[in-house]
N, C-alpha and C positions, 0 to 999 in steps of 0.2 A: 659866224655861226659856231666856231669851233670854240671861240672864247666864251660865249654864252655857255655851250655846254660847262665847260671847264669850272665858272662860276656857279652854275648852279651847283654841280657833285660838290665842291667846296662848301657852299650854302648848305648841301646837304650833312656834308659831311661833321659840319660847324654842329648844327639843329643836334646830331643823334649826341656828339660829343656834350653838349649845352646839358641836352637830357639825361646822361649818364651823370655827371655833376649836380645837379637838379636832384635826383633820387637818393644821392648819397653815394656814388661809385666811390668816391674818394675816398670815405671811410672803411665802408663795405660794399666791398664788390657783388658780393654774393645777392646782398639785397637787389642791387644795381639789375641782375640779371637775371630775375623775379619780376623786373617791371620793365620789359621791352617797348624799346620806341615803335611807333605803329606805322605799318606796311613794310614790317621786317622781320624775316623768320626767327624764331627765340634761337636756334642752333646760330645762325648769325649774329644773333645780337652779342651772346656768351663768346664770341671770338674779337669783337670788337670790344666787348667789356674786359676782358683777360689783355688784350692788347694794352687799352690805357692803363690798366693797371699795371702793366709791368717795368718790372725794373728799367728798364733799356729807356722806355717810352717816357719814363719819370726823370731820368738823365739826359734825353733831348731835349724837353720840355724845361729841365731845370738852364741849361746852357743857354737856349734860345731868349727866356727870360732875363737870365744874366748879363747878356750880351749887348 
């Protein structure tokens, strides 16, 4: 049960990430968080959007790839 949940928030978490990239986050973020994935509060989404965008998050993502 517990791994199911586990997979799914990952599934979900995968889905909002997909949609952020989809919109353009990458470029602009700003647009990014003008168009909120759905059944998520817009103050939510701009924290999640600010997250991938950040520096930090571009340096794990860059390593992990690397790796």
């Amino acid at each position: 049960m517990v791994r199911q949940m586990q997979k799914h928030l990952t599934d979900w978490r995968h889905t909002m990430k997909k949609h952020w990239v989809d919109v353009g986050g990458e470029v602009d973020n700003e647009r990014a968080k003008s168009k909120p994935f759905v059944s998520i509060t817009s103050s939510d989404w701009a924290i999640l959007c600010d997250f991938w965008a950040s520096d930090s998050h571009q340096v794990c993502r860059t390593f992990y790839i690397n790796f």
